[in-house]
C-alpha positions in Angstrom: 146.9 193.9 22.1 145.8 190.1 22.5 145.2 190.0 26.6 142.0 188.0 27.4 141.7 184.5 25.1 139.0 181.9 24.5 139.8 178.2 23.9 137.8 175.1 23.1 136.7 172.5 26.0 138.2 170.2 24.1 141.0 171.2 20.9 139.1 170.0 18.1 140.5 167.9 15.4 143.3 169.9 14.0 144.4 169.3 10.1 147.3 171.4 9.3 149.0 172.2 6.2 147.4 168.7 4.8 148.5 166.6 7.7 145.7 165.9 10.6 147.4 166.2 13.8 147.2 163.6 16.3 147.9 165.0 19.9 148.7 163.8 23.3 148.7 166.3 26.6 151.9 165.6 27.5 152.5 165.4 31.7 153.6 168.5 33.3 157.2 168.8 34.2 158.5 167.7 37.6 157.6 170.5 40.3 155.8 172.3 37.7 153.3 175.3 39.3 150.4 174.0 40.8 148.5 176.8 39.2 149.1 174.8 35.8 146.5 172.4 37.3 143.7 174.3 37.2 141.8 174.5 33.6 140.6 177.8 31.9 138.5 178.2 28.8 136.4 181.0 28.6 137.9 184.3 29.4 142.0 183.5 30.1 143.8 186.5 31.3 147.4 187.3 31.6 148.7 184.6 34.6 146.2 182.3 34.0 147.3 179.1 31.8 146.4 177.8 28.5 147.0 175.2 26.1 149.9 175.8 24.0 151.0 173.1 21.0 154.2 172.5 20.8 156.5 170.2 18.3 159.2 168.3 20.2 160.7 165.7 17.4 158.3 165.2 14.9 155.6 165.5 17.2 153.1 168.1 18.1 151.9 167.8 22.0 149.8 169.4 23.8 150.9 171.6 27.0 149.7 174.1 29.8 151.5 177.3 29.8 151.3 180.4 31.8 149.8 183.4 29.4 153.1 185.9 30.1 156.4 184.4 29.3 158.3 184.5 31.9 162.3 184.0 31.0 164.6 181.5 31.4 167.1 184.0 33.3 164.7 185.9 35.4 166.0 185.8 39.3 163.4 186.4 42.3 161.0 184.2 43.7 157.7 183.0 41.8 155.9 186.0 43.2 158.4 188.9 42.5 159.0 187.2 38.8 155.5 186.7 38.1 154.8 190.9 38.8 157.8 192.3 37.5 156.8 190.1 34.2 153.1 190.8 34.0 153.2 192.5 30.9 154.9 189.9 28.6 151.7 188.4 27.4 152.0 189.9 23.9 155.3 190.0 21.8 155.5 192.6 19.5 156.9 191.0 16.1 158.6 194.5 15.7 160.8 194.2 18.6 160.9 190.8 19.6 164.4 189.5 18.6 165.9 193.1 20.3 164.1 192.5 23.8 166.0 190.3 26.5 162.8 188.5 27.3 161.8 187.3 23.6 165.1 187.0 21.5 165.7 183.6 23.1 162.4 182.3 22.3 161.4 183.7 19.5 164.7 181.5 17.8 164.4 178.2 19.8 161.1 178.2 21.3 158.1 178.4 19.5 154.7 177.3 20.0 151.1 178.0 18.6 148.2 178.4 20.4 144.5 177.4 19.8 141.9 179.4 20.2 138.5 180.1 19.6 139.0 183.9 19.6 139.8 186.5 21.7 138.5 189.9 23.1 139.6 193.6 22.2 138.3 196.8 24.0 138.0 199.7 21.5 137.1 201.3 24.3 136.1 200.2 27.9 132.2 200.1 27.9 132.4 198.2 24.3 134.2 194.9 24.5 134.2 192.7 21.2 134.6 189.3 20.5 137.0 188.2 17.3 136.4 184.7 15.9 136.4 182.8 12.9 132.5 183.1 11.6 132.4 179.0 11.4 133.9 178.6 14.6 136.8 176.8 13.7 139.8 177.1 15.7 142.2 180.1 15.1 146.4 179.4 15.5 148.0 181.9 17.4 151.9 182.1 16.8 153.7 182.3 20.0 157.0 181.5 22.3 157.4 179.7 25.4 160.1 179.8 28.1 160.6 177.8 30.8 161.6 179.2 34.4 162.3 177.7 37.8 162.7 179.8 41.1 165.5 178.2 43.6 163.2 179.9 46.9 162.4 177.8 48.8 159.4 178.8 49.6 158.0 178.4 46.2 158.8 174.4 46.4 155.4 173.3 48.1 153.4 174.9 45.5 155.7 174.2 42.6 158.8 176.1 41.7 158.8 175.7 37.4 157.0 177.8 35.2 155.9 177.2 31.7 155.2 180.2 29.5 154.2 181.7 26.9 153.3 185.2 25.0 151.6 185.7 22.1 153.2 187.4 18.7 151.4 190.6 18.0 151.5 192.3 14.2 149.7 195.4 13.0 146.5 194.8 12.1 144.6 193.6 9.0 142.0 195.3 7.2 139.6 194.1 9.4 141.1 194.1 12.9 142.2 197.6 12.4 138.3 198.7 13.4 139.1 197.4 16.6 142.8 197.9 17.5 146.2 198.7 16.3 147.5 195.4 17.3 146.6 191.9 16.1 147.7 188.5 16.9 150.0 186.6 14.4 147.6 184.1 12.9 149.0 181.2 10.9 147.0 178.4 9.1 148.6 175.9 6.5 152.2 175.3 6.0 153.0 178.4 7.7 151.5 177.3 11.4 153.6 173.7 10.7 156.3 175.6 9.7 156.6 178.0 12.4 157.4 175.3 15.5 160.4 173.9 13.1 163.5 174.2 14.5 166.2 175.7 13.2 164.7 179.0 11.6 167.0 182.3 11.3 165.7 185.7 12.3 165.1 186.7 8.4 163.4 183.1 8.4 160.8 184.0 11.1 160.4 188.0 9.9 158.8 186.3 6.5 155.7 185.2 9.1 155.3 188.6 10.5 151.9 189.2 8.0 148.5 191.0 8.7 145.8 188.9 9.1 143.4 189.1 6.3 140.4 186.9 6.5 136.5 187.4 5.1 135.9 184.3 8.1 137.5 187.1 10.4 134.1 188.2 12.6 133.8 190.5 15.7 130.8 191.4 17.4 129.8 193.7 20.8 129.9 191.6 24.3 128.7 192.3 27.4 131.3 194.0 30.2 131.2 191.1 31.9 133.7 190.3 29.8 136.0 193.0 31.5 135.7 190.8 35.2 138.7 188.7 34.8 136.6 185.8 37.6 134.0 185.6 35.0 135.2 182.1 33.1 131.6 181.4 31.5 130.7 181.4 28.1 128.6 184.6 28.7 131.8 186.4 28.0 131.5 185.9 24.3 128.0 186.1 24.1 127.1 188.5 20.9 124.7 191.1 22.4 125.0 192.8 18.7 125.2 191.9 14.9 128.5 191.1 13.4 130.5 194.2 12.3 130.6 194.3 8.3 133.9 194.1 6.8 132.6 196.2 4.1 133.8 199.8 4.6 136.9 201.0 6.7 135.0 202.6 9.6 136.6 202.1 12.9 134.4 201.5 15.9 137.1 203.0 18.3 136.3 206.2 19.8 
């Protein structure tokens, strides 16, 4: 499970697959949710939004989505779509061209999103913090959706929402000490090549890898990582040493 993501202030420069990418934020879509307004970094939980890249022509933009895709079909105002849909933050890459939610997306709409790592809870009183040891940014694969509620009442605050859900593999060697799950991580051609339009389903299966990284690092993090309010730094705060890759001990218990 990827539920709780950290991004940069600012996305750093971004060179991928040779090519360094040269971004605008592009504006928000007429009547778009007010809620997109509002910047997260540190500690972004399912409903909150975060910066998502996304290719449109030959170039890659920059764009605030809400983390849990919401579908394109979905019917119900903003408030009954947004809780019978709190769960789509993570797509698993085993399922996701068979679920109603995903299949769309998952062929025409597809995204990455930059992070600079994310939290897992082997268990409750223990969250870690994954990262790249350097720092640099990590690529999540995901898909996006847009959705627009016709209630009225949802007009004021703004009636469209842009989404997104993250693609979830098993784990690497490394990842598997902390969960069963892992993000899809791309770098290279493969994160260029994954926003390209026009890719079948046997296409996009060829993406569906472990992670396996020796810049892969996770180390112990205060619970205040568990209060979804806190949005400071102090949520990926090491209060331990890295865990080694070296030996296949898992620290769930």
């Amino acid at each position: 499970m990827c539920g709780r993501l950290n991004q940069f202030a600012k996305i750093p420069a971004l060179s991928i697959a040779g090519r360094a990418l040269r971004f605008e934020r592009r504006q928000a879509r007429a009547g778009e949710d007010k809620k997109s307004e509002v910047a997260v970094v540190n500690n972004i939980c399912p409903t909150d939004y975060a910066d998502v890249l996304r290719l449109e022509g030959s170039e890659v933009g920059v764009e605030r989505m809400r983390f849990g895709l919401v579908p394109s079909w979905a019917r119900g105002s903003k408030a009954e779509v947004g809780k019978k849909f709190s769960h789509t933050f993570n797509a698993r890459s085993e399922s996701v061209f068979e679920l109603a939610s995903f299949r769309g997306p998952i062929l025409h709409r597809r995204c990455l999103i930059p992070v600079r790592g994310w939290h897992e809870w082997p268990h409750r009183a223990s969250p870690y913090f994954i990262h790249r040891s350097d720092d640099e940014p990590l690529l999540l694969a995901g898909i996006w959706d847009v959705w627009q509620s016709q209630d009225p009442a949802d007009f004021a605050n703004g009636s469209v929402v842009t989404s997104m859900s993250v693609i979830t593999t098993p784990p690497g060697r490394y990842m598997g000490k902390f969960h069963d799950r892992s993000p899809l991580i791309l770098e290279g051609d493969s994160a260029l090549a994954w926003m390209q339009p026009g890719l079948r389903a046997d296409d996009l299966r060829a993406f569906f890898k472990p992670y396996e990284s020796e810049q892969l690092e996770a180390y112990r993090v205060s619970t205040v990582a568990n209060q979804a309010r806190n949005k400071t730094e102090a949520v990926f705060a090491p209060i331990s040493d890295p865990v080694p890759h070296e030996g296949n001990e898992s620290v769930v218990e």
